[in-house]
LOSE-930494 format. One record per residue (C-alpha): x, y, z negated; residue in three letters. Coordinates in steps of 0.25 Angstrom, whole numbers, plus 5000, padded with zeros to 4 digits. Example, Ala and Ser with C-alpha at 12.3 -4.5 7.8 and 13.67 -1.06 7.14 Angstrom:
504949824969ALA/505549964971SER/
//
This chain:
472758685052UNK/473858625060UNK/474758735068UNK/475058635078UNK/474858665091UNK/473458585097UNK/473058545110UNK/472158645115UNK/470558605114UNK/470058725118UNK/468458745116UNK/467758705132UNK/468958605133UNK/468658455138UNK/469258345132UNK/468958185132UNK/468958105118UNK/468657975116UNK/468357945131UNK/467258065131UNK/467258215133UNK/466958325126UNK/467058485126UNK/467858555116UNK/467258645108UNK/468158665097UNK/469358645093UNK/470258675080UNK/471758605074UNK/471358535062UNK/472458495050UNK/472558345054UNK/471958295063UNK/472358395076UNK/471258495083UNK/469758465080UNK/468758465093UNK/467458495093UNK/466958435105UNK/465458425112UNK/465458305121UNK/465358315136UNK/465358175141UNK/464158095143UNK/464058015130UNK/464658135121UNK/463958255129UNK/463358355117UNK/464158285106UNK/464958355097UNK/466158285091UNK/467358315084UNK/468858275087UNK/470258285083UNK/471458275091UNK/472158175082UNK/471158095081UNK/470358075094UNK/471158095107UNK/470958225115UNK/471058225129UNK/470858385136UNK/470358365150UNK/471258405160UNK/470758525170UNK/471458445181UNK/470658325180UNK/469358405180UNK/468358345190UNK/467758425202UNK/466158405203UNK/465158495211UNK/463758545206UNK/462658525213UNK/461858635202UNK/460958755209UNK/461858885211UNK/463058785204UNK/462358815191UNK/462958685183UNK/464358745186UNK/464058885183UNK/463358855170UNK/464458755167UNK/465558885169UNK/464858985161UNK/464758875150UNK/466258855150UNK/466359015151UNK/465359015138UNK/465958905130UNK/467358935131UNK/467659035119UNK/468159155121UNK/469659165119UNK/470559245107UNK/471059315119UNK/469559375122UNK/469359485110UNK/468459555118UNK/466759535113UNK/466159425121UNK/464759455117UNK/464359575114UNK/462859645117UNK/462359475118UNK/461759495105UNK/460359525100UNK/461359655094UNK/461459795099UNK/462759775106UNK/463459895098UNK/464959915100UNK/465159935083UNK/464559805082UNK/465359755091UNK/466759785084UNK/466759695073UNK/466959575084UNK/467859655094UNK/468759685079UNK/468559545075UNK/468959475091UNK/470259565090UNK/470759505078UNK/471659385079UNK/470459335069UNK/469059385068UNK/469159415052UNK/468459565048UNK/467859625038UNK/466759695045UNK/466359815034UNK/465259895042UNK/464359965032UNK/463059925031UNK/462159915042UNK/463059915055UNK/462659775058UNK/463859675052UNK/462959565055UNK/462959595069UNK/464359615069UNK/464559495062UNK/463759405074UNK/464559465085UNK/465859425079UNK/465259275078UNK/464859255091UNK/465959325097UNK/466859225087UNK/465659115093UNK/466059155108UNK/467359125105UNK/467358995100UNK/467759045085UNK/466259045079UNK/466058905080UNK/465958905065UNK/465459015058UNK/465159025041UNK/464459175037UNK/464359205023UNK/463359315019UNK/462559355006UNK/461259255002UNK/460259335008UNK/460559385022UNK/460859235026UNK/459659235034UNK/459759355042UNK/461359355044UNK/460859195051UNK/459859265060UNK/460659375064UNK/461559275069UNK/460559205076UNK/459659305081UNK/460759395085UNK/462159335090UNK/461659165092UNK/462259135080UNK/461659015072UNK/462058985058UNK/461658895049UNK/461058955035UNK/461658885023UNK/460858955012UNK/460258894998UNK/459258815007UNK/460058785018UNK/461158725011UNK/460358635004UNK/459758585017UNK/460958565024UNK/461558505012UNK/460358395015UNK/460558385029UNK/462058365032UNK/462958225028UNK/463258245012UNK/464758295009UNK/464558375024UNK/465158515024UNK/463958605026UNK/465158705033UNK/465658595045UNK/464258535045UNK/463658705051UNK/464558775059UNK/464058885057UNK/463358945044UNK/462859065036UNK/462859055020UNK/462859135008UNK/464159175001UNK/463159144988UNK/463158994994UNK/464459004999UNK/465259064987UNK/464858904980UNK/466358884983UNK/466558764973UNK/465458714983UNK/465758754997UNK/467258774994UNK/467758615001UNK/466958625012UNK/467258765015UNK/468658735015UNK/468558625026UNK/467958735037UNK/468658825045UNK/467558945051UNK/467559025065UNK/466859125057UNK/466659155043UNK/465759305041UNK/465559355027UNK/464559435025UNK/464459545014UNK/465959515012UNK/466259615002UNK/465659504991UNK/466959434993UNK/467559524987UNK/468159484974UNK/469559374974UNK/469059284966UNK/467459284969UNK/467059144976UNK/466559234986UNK/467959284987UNK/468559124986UNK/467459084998UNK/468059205005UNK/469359175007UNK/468959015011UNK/468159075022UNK/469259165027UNK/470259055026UNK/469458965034UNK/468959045045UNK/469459105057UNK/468459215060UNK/468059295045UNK/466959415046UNK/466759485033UNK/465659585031UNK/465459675021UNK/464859825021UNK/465559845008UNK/466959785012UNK/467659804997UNK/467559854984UNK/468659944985UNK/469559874979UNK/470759864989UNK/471359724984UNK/469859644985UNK/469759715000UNK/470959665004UNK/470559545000UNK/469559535009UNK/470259565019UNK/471259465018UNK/470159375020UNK/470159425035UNK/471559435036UNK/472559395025UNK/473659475032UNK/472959615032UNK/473159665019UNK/474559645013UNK/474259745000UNK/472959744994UNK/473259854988UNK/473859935000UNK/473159925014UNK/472360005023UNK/471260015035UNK/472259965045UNK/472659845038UNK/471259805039UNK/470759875052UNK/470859725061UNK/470059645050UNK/468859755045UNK/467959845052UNK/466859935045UNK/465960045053UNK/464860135047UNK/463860205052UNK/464360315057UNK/465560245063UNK/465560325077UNK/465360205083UNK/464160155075UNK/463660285074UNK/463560285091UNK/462960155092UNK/461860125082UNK/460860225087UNK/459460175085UNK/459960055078UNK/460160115067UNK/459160225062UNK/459860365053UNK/459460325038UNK/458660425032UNK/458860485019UNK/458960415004UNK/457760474998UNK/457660484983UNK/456460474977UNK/456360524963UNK/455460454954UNK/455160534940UNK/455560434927UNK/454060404920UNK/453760414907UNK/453960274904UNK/455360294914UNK/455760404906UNK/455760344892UNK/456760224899UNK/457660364903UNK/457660414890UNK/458060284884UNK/459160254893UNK/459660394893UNK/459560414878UNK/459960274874UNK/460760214884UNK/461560334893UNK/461760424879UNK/463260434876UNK/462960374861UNK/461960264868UNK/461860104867UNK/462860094879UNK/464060164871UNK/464560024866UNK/465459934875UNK/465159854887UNK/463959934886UNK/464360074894UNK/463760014904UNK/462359974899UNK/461560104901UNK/461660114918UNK/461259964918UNK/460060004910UNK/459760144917UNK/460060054931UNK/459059964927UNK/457860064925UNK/458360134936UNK/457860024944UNK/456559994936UNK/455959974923UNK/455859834925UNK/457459824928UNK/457859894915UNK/456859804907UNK/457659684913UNK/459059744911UNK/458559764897UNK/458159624893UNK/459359564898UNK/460259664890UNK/459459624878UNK/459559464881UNK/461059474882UNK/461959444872UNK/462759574875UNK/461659654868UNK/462059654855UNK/461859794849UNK/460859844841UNK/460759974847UNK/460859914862UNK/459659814860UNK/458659924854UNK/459060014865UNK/458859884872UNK/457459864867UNK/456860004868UNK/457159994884UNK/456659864884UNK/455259924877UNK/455360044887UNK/455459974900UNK/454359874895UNK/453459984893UNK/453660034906UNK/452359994914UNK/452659974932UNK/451760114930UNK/452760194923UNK/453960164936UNK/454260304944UNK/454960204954UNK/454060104955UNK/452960214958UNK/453860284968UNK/454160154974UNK/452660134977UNK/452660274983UNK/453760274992UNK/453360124998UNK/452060175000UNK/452360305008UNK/453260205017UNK/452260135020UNK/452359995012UNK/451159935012UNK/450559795016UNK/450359795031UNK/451359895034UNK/452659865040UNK/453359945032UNK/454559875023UNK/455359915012UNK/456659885005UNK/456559914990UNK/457959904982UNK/458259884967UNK/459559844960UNK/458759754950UNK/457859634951UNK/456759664940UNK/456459794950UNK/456159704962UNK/455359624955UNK/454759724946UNK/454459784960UNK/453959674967UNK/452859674957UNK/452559804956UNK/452559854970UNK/451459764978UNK/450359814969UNK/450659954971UNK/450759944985UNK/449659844988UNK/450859744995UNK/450759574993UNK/451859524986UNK/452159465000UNK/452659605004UNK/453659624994UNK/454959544993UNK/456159544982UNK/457559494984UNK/458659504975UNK/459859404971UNK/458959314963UNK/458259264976UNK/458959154983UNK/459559154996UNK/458459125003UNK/457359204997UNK/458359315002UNK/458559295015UNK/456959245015UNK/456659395010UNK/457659465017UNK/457059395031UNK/455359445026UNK/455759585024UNK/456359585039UNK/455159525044UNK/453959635050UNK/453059515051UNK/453359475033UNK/452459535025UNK/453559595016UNK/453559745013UNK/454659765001UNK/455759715001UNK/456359714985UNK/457659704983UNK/458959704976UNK/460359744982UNK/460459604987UNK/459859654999UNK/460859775001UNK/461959685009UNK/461759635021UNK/460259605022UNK/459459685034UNK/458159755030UNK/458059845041UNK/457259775051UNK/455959805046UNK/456359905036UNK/456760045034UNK/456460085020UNK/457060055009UNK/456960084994UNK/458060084982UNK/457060074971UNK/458360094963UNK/459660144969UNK/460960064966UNK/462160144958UNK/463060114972UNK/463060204986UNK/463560064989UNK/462459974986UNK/461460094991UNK/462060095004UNK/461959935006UNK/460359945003UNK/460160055013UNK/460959965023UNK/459959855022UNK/458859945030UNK/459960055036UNK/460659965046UNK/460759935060UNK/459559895065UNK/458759985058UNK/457860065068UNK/457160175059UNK/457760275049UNK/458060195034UNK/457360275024UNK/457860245010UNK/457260294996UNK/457660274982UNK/456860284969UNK/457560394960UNK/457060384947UNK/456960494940UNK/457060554924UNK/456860674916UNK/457760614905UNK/458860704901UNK/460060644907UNK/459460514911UNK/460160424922UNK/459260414932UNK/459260374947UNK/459360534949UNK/460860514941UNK/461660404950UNK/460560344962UNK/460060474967UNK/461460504969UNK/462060384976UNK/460760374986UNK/461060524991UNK/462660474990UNK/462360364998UNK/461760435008UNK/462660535011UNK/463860425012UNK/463260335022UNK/462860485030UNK/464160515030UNK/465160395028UNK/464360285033UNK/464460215020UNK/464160245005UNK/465360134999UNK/466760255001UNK/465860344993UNK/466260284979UNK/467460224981UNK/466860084978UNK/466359964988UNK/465359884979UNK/464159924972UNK/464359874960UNK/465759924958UNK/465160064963UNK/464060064954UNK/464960034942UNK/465860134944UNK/464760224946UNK/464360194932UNK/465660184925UNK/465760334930UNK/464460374925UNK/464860324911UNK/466060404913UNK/465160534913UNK/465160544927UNK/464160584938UNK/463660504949UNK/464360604958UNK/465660624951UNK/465560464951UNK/465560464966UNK/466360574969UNK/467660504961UNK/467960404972UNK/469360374972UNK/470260404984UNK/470060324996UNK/470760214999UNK/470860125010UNK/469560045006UNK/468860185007UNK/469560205020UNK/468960065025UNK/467660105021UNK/467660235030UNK/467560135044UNK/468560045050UNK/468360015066UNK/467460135067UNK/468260195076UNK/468660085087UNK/469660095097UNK/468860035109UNK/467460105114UNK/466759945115UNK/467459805111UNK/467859735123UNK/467059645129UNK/467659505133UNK/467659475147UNK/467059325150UNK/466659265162UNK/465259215165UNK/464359155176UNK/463059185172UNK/462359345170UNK/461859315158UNK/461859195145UNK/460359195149UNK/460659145162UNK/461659045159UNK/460558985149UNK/459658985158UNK/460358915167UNK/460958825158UNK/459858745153UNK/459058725167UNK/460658655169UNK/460558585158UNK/459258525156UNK/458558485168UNK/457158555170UNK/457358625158UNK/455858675157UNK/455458545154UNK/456658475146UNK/456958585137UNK/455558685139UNK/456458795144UNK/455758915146UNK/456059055152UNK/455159155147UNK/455359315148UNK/456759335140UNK/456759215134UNK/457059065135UNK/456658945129UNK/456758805126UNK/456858675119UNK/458258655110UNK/458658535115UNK/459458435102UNK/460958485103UNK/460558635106UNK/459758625093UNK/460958575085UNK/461558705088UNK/460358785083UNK/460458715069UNK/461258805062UNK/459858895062UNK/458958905052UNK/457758795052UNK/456758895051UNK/457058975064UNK/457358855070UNK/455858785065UNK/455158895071UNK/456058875086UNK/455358735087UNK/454158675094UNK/453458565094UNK/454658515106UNK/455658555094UNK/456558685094UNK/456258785105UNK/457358885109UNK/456859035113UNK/458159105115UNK/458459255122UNK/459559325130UNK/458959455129UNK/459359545118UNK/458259625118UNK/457259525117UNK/458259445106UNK/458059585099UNK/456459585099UNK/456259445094UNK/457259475083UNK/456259595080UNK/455159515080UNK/455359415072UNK/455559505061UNK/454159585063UNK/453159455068UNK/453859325063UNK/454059265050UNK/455459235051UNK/456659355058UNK/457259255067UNK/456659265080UNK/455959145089UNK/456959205101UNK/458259185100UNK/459359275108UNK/460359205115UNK/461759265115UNK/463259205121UNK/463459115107UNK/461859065107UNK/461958915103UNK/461158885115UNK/462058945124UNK/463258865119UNK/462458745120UNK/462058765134UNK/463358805138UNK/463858665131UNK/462758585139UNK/463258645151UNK/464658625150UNK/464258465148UNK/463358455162UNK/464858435168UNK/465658305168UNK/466958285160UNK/467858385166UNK/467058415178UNK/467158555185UNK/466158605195UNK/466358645210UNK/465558775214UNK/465458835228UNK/465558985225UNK/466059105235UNK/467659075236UNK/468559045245UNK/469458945241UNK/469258845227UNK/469158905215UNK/469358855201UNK/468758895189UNK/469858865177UNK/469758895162UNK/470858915154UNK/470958915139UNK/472158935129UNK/471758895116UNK/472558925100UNK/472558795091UNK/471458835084UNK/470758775098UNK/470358945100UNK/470358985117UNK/471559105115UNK/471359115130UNK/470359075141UNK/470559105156UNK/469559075164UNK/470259065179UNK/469759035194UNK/470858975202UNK/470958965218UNK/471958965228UNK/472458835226UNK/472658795239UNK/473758895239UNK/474158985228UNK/473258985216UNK/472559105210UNK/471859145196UNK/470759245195UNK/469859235184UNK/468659145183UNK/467659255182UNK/468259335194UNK/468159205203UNK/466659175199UNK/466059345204UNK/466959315216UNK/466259165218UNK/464859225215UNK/464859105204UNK/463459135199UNK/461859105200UNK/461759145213UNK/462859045219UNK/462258915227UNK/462558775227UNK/462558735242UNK/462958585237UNK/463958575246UNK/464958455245UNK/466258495240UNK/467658445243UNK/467758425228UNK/469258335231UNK/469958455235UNK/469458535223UNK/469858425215UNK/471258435220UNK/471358585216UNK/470958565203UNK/472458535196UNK/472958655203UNK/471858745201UNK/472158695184UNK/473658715186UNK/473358865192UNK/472458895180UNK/473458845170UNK/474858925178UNK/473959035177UNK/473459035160UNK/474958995160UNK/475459135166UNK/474359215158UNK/474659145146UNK/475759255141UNK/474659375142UNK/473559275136UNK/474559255124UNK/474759415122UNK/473259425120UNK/473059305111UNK/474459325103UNK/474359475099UNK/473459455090UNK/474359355084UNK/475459435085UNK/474959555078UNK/474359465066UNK/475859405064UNK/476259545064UNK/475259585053UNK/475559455047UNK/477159505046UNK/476759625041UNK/475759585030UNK/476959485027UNK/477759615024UNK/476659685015UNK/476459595007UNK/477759545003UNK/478259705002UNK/478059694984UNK/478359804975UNK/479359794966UNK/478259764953UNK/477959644961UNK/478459514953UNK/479259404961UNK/478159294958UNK/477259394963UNK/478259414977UNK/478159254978UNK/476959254977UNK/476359354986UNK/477359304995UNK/476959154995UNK/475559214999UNK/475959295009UNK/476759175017UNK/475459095015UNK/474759205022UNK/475659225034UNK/475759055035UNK/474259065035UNK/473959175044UNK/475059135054UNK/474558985054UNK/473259055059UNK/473659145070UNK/474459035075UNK/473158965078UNK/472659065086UNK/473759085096UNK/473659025109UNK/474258875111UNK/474458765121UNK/474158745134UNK/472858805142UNK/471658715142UNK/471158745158UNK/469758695163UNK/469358685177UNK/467958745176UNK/467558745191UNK/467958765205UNK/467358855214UNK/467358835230UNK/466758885242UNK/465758855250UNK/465758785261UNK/464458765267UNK/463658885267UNK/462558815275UNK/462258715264UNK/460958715257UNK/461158775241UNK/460358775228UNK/
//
């Protein structure tokens, strides 16, 4: 992008092209062809039309203050002119300078301070970039949507891309939607291949939405997406479950590094934050910010602290908060399930023949054989008898003794009858005394590693508790995206007819199953504390109102020294256990940070003669990674986040809806069916409100519409916003409610803000009688960085220019002139010449006055700059401090990417930092009145 310095369009400016006028509402440097405007037309012939312009190619004229035109208002209680002020005071984003939290508790979200901290870190930075690393359950999704629309009230969440695992597209969407006012467009399987039918051919699907949701599985087709992804630049990129990025040369990894270089704001999200390996972390968190780490071998919490936070649950400050929101887990209970006789001969075979120091395994490659066998009947019959065949079908197979050994398991399992499984049995038992049966409401999570159990089970199990197939689901990774999220959505629904829900450790990141259920089952337990912990978190999470109560099938064997879940599961479901009890978190227990790397260490140390417990008490020192894990911002310096202080002229957004659509559409009942019922509001979504609503999924929106088209029923109270949510998922087919809450970003809100904002003529200010004693004039002040981004906004009432003229701030002077819904409008005539006069010198005040602050103004916005510049110089120093092994094309090297680093990272702050002139605004002008007699309305 050019570093030249622009001419400032800042977002709410006015500004003629092409004989007409439009209102800026965005506005960014491009390479060649000067700043880009994103513009909405005002005039007659252009209102509501979007349009796009460039400075070196159209001519851009700003409209001067001065020349701003003086008109009275003939509204009821000056209503036109209020509502024209509070959308000026709602669509000017909120400056770099504001770091305090603008929207806090207006969210269907209990307003919880540790929720909140994630957006007050991410505010304070000079760029919102973290790694947010609560463990599971805290609620990161939430945290994630308060930082959005934080970023959206702003003016930096214009365009947003999220990435997340296949199947919680769906819910990640509604919690968006249902939550925070936050639409986004799905682009999964199915919808990409109907948006690749609906927009023009050779169309970038990434410009064509602003703001979308799509699978890292769909996403990572970099030889596909890679051109179009590189021709976006984000607000916001969130990646969820972050931690699969891992890995420098994945394509996960490759689309990684693209989103962070071409996006300002970047959430990552990841309950397992590494795999303790200190070189792929710091990778990852140059993602964020490249001048954190200079040594990826060498760094510690506090090089890190500004870009990562990770709480636990008993952070003190969660621990203080959560209260009913979040029910005590009971206890991991075992149940012990005695081998049959069938069972048992399987035992003595994979004892004998398989774990025996002189057995089949003993040649290379093959050490590792036996636990992928005992594994696989640990889970079921069915699951050895399929790991069996394909050992057999595969051309590593070769010897002799390894195919009869082989072939006798194959013949052992195949005698093995449904009958003849201890688990199977218990399984039945244990759902039974919950309570699972056709008409209850009762639900259950059942987990197994492999997919010949699930489907085995999903067989076996409506039969022996007299359940329709209809009650039973299964999800692994062999379904599509769709069928997950499809699955996911019935088993949250009181009003589906799913009981069971079957599934693999694809559902033990990320996806909520704790709405309508606290029971869940590991049919068989994974060798990982890790993985343990992630399947509990899907039912013990925030949210969750009654105790978890979790079981696990312990099979059991009388065969001399027989592997059985006694030997290694037993012992990590009770390890598990007492780690999240007393730490918070299972993943510092062993040392690793990824199941399956855990898992294989576990084994590598039971071939090495080792017990399951010497196994986990050899963790190695801790390290920095370990220290990472034990909480970072768990301890915050400030009892709550600071608010940010705005000024308004209406009690509630309720109100200033309310009031804006009987402005803008005349009888309103009747042009647009409003209705006012008891917490709610309604009415018909008239054409340009609906193209804002089209990022939401058809299928909500089908079910919005009436025979008049779509129908809008929207809330402001959270409380009821709340209910609805609740009752979607018990009575309707479908989790998104009919109602939808209405927070400070809502769509509709910005709209009617918009429509208001155009009931004016081209730069036009209105003339109020209020309670003052000399003329009063309302200016707004803006200073803008070249990325087109308010630094600073001033909202200022000038008087006293008859004489000497005085500031106070805009918000003061409207409680002091009683500026509200109970003013009157006695409609008396106004000398509007004299008031005219005044207005140059009431600009040229405004603009002394932003002059003479401009110094303290720039202390705010330019610390940030300046203590990045000096982390930048001292990363600079870290990293070209070599050892002496180090080779001279090596120094070269490094430091040819060190100065492409710093010319990279001070072209970016550079952008940020205030520049030019002001762009003031004459918003109104207040005056007293003067005819008390006279007949108001």
């Amino acid at each position: 992008m050019s570093t030249e310095p622009q001419s400032p369009f800042p977002p709410g400016a006015r500004i003629l092209v092409r004989d007409e006028e439009w209102l800026v509402k965005r506005a960014v440097p491009t390479d060649h062809d000067g700043t880009k405007i994103e513009a909405i037309g005002v005039s007659e012939y252009v209102r509501d039309m979007p349009a796009t312009f460039f400075t070196k190619i159209d001519t851009i004229e700003v409209l001067r203050p001065e020349d701003t035109l003086l008109v009275t208002d003939n509204s009821p209680r000056f209503r036109r002119s209020r509502l024209f002020l509070e959308a000026v005071l709602r669509r000017t984003p909120l400056p770099r300078s504001e770091r305090g939290l603008a929207l806090s508790g207006g969210f269907v979200a209990d307003p919880l301070v540790y929720q909140q901290r994630p957006a007050e870190l991410a505010l304070s930075a000079l760029r919102p970039r973290i790694l947010l690393a609560d463990v599971v359950g805290l609620g990161k999704t939430l945290e994630i949507g308060m930082i959005l629309a934080e970023l959206v009230r702003r003016g930096r969440g214009d365009r947003m891309l999220v990435v997340t695992p296949q199947h919680i597209l769906d819910q990640f969407q509604r919690e968006m939607w249902t939550r925070f006012s936050i639409p986004l467009v799905r682009l999964d399987s199915s919808g990409l291949e109907r948006i690749q039918r609906e927009i023009p051919a050779g169309r970038n699907p990434f410009t064509y939405f602003r703001r979308i949701i799509i699978s890292i599985d769909t996403l990572k087709r970099v030889a596909e997406y890679e051109h179009h992804l590189k021709n976006v630049w984000w607000d916001a990129v969130v990646i969820d479950e972050s931690h699969n990025l891992i890995g420098g040369t994945s394509l996960r990894n490759r689309l990684a590094r693209l989103l962070a270089s071409h996006s300002d704001a970047l959430l990552l999200a990841s309950a397992t934050p590494h795999n303790g390996d200190k070189r792929s972390f710091a990778d990852l968190i140059r993602l964020l910010d490249p001048a954190a780490i200079a040594d990826r071998d060498n760094y510690t919490a506090s090089d890190i602290a500004h870009v990562y936070l990770r709480r636990t649950k008993i952070s003190p400050e969660v621990r203080d908060q959560i209260g009913e929101q979040w029910a005590d887990r009971g206890p991991s209970v075992p149940t012990h399930c005695a081998a049959t006789p069938a069972e048992e001969a399987i035992f003595q075979e994979l004892t004998n023949t398989w774990l025996a120091k002189n057995g089949v395994s003993t040649g290379a490659g093959r050490r590792l054989l036996p636990y992928t066998m005992v594994k696989a009947f640990l889970s079921s019959h069915r699951a050895l008898a399929d790991t069996v065949g394909n050992r057999l079908g595969s051309s590593n197979c070769t010897e002799p003794a390894e195919r009869a050994a082989l072939t006798r398991l194959q013949a052992l399992t195949g005698a093995m009858s449904d009958d003849d499984s201890a688990k199977l049995s218990a399984l039945v038992t244990l759902l039974t005394d919950i309570g699972v049966r056709e008409k209850s409401g009762t639900r259950v999570v059942v987990f197994s590693e492999r997919v010949a159990t699930l489907e085995w089970l999903a067989e076996a199990l409506p039969a022996r508790l007299d359940l329709s197939k209809d009650a039973i689901r299964v999800m692994h990774g062999g379904r599509t995206d769709t069928e997950q999220q499809q699955i996911v959505e019935e088993f949250s629904l009181a009003g589906s007819d799913v009981r069971l829900l079957l599934t693999g450790d694809i559902a033990s990141e990320g996806v909520n199953l704790h709405t309508q259920c606290h029971h869940l089952i590991h049919y068989d337990l994974p060798w990982s504390l890790i993985r343990i912990e992630q399947r509990n978190g899907r039912i013990d999470r925030y949210g969750q109102r009654f105790q978890p109560q979790f079981d696990a099938l312990i099979l059991t064997s009388a065969t001399k020294d027989a592997l059985d879940d006694r030997s290694v599961a037993e012992h990590l479901l009770k390890r598990e256990e007492a780690a999240h009890r007393s730490l918070g978190t299972a993943e510092a227990v062993t040392g690793e940070y990824l199941p399956e790397k855990e898992e294989r260490r576990l084994v590598q140390d039971l071939l090495a003669g080792k017990t399951i417990e010497q196994s986990l008490e050899a963790v190695e020192e801790r390290d920095v990674l370990a220290d990472l894990l034990g909480g970072m911002g768990d301890a915050p310096r400030n009892p709550t986040p600071a608010k940010a202080t705005i000024p308004t002229l209406f009690e509630s957004t309720e109100a200033f809806v309310d009031q804006a659509l009987t402005e803008v559409f005349d009888a309103a009942e009747d042009t647009i069916g409003l209705r006012r019922e008891s917490g709610l509001l309604s009415f018909d979504v008239p054409p340009d409100l609906t193209s804002r609503l089209s990022d939401l999924p058809r299928s909500y929106l089908a079910a919005q519409r009436t025979e008049r088209g779509l129908r809008l029923r929207v809330t402001f109270d959270r409380d009821l916003a709340q209910t609805k949510l609740v009752q979607a998922r018990r009575l309707s087919k479908t989790a998104w409610p009919d109602v939808t809450f209405v927070s400070d970003v809502h769509p509709m809100v910005e709209w009617l803000a918009d429509k208001v904002l155009l009931r004016l003529g081209r730069q036009q200010a209105p003339v109020l009688i209020a309670d003052v004693h000399e003329p009063t004039y309302l200016v707004q002040g803006v200073y803008c960085n070249r990325l087109g981004q308010p630094t600073v906004v001033d909202w200022m009432a000038v008087s006293g220019l008859a004489g000497e003229p005085t500031i106070k701030p805009l918000s003061e002077a409207l409680a002091a002139a009683r500026v509200g819904p109970n003013m009157t409008n006695p409609l008396t005539p106004l000398d509007l010449e004299q008031l005219q006069k005044w207005v140059p010198a009431a600009i040229d005040a405004a603009r002394i006055h932003l002059a003479g602050e401009r110094q303290r103004w720039d202390e705010i916005v330019e610390q940030p700059i300046r203590d990045y510049r000096q982390q930048l110089q001292r990363w600079v120093q870290e990293s070209l401090f070599g050892d002496d092994q180090t080779s001279a094309g090596q120094r070269t090297r490094r430091k040819r990417e060190v100065e492409t680093t710093v010319a990279e990272q001070e072209e970016l702050v550079g952008r940020l930092a205030t520049d030019g002139e002001p762009l003031l605004r004459l918003l109104a002008v207040l005056v007293a009145r003067t005819d008390e007699g006279a007949e108001g309305r």
